[in-house]
TORLUM-281706 format. One line per field, with one value per residue (C-alpha): residue in one letter; x, y, z. Coordinates in nm, 3 decimals, decimal comma. Each point is the difference from the previous one (the first is absolute). Example, Ala and Ser with C-alpha at 12.3 -4.5 7.8 and 13.67 -1.06 7.14 Angstrom:
REM TORLUM-281706
rest c(a	s)
east c(1,230	0,137)
north c(-0,450	0,344)
up c(0,780	-0,066)
//
This chain:
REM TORLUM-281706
rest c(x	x	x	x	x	x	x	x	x	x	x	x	x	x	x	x	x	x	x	x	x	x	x	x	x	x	x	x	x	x	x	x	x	x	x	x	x	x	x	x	x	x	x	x	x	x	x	x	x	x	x	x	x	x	x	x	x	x	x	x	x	x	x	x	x	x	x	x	x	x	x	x	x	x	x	x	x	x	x	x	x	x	x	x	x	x	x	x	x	x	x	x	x	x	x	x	x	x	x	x	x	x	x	x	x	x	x	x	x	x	x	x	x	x	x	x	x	x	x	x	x	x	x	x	x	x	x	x	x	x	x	x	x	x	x	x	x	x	x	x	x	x	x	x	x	x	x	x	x	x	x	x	x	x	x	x	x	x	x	x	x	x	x	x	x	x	x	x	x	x	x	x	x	x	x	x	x	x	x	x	x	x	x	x	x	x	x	x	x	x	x	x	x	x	x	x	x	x	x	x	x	x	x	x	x	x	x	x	x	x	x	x	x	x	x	x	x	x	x	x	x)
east c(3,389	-0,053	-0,331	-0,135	0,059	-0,124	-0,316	-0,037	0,014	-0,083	0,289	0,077	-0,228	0,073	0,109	-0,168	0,170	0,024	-0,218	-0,313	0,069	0,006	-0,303	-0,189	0,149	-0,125	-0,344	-0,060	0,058	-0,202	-0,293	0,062	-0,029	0,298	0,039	-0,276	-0,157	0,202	0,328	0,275	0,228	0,356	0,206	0,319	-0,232	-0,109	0,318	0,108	-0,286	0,029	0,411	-0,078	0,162	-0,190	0,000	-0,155	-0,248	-0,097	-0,096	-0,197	-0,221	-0,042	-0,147	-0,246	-0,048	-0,110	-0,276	-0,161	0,185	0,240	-0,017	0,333	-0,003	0,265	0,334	-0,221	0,033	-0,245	-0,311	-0,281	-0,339	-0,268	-0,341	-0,222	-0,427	0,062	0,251	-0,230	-0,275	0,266	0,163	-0,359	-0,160	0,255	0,026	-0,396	0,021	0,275	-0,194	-0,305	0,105	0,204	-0,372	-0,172	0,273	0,000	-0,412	0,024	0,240	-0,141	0,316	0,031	0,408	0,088	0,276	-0,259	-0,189	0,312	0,033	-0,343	0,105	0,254	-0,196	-0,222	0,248	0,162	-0,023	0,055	0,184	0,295	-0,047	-0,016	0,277	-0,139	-0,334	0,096	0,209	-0,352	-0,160	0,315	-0,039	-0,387	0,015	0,253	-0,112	-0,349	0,209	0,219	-0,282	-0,147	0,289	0,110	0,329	-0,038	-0,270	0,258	0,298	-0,199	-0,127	0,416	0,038	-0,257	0,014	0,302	-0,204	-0,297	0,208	0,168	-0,395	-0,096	0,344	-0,061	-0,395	-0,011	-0,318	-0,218	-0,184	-0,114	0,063	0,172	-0,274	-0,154	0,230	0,000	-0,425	0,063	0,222	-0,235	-0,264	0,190	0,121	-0,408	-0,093	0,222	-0,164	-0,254	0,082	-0,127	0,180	-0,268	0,000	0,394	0,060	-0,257	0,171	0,351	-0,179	-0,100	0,394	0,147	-0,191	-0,016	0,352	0,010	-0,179	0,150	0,337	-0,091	-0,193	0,328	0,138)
north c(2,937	-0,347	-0,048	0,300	-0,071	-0,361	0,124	0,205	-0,246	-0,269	-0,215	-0,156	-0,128	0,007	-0,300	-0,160	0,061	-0,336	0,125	0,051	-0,333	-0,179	0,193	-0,123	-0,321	-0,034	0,155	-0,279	-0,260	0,137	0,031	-0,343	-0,135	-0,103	0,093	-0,103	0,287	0,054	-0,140	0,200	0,075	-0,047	0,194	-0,278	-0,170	0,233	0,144	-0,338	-0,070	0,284	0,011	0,363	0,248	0,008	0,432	-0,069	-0,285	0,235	0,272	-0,169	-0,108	0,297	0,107	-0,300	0,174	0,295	-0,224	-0,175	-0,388	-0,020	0,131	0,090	-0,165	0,216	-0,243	-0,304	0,126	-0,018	-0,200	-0,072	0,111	-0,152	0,153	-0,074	0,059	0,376	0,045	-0,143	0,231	0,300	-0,072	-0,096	0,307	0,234	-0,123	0,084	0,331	0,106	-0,177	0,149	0,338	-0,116	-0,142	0,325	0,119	-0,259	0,010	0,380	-0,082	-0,298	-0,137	-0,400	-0,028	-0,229	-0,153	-0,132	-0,158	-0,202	-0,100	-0,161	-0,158	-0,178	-0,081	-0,185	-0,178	-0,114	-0,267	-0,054	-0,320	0,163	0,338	0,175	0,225	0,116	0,052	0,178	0,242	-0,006	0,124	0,208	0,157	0,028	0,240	0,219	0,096	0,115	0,223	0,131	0,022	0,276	0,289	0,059	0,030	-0,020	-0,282	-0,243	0,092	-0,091	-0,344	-0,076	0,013	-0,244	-0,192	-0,273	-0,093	-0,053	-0,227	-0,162	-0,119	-0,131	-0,200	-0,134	-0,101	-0,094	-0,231	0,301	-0,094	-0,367	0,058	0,270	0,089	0,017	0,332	0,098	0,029	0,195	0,248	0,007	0,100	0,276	0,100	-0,004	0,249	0,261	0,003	0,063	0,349	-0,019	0,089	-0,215	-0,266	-0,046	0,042	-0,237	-0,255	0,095	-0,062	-0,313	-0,083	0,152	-0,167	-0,306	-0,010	0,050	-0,236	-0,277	0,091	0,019	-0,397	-0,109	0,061)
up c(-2,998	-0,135	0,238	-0,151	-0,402	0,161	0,063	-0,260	-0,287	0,178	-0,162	0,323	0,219	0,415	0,144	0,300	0,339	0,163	0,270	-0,294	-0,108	0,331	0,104	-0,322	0,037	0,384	-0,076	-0,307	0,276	0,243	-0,236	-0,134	0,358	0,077	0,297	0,320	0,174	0,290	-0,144	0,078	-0,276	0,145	-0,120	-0,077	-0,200	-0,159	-0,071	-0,146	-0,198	-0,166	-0,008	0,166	0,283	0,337	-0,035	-0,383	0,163	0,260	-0,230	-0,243	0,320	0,168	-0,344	0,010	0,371	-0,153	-0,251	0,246	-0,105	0,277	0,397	0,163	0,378	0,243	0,060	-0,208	-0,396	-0,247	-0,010	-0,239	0,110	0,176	0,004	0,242	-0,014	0,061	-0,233	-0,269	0,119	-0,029	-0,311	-0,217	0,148	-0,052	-0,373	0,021	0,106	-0,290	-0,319	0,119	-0,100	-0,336	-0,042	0,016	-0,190	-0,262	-0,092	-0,026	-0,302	-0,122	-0,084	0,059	0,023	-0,207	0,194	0,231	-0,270	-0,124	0,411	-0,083	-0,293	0,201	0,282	-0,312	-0,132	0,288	0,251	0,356	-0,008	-0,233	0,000	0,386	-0,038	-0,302	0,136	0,317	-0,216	-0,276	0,325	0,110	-0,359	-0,033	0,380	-0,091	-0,335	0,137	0,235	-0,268	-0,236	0,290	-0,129	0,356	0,049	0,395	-0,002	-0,191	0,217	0,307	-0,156	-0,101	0,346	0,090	-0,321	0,118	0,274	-0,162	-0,281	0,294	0,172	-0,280	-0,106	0,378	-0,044	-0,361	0,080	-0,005	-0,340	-0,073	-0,384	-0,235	-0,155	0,318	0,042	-0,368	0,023	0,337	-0,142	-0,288	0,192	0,116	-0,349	-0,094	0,330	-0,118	-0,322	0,118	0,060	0,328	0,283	0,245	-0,242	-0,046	0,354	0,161	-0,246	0,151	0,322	-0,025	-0,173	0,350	0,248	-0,153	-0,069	0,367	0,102	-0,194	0,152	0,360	-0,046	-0,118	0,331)
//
């Protein structure tokens, strides 16, 4: 009775199980890079590191399983990605193929979201040297608005599922621009092809974003 008049005036809010806070905890160190690609998170360390149980530590990462951060070996544990040339391939096209249609989507509307403009704005007034984690999440942020901006319930449910991978590429290859504004005046251009209000237009701009995305990743390899 007390978790319904809970919920119902809001006077309490729901604590955090310790397996949400472990798996926010892990996924913040993933994506800050500490961890290598292929590094194996054991679980006694992890367990100690984060004064945790091995059932609550092996929750929280089969949940990172299920984003794309972590990969579960048979008899081994759990173990941060690494993506080889065709997983870059998979991963940027994929991404392709779902903003294309929030693209078409988006210019029939004419509505810029604006929560991709403010990822510009911190691309802008950013810089590579201090700020990576905050540009890969600027980017991170910039992606997922133009998919949410589309109104399709189904189109951002299958980006979620692709969307911790993509975060975790880029955390891996953060050389992929020379300068911040380097990315900020990319993702303008992108921002100025859907004003455009033409589908061509906005998506031979996205284009040219994938692919060379794609190939900036693969000559890091």
């Amino acid at each position: 009775m007390k978790q319904v008049q809970d919920i119902e005036t809001n006077a309490e809010p729901f604590p955090v199980s310790a397996v949400e806070a472990l798996t926010h905890d892990l996924r913040g160190r993933i994506l800050s890079g500490d961890f290598q690609p292929g590094e194996f998170l054991r679980d006694a360390r992890m367990c100690e590191e984060h004064s945790t149980s091995r059932h609550t530590f092996r929750t929280a990462a089969q949940i990172l399983v299920t984003q794309g951060l972590l990969r579960q070996i048979p008899n081994r544990g759990f173990v941060l990605p690494e993506f080889g040339p065709d997983d870059i391939v998979d991963i940027t096209r994929v991404r392709g193929a779902i903003e294309g249609e929030a693209i078409r989507l988006i210019v029939l509307t004419g509505v810029i979201p604006p929560l991709a403009l403010k990822a510009v704005a911190v691309m802008h007034a950013s810089t590579l040297s201090s700020d990576r984690s905050a540009l890969v999440t600027a980017d991170r942020d910039f992606h997922r608005a133009i998919v949410a901006a589309s109104g399709s319930v189904r189109l951002g449910r299958t980006y979620s599922g692709l969307e911790g991978e993509i975060e975790l590429l880029l955390v891996q290859r953060q050389d992929f621009y020379g300068t911040a504004e380097e990315m900020a005046l990319e993702h303008e251009r992108l921002i100025n092809g859907l004003r455009s209000r033409h589908y061509d237009t906005a998506r031979e701009a996205f284009k040219e974003h994938w692919e060379d995305l794609q190939i900036k990743l693969l000559d890091q390899r």
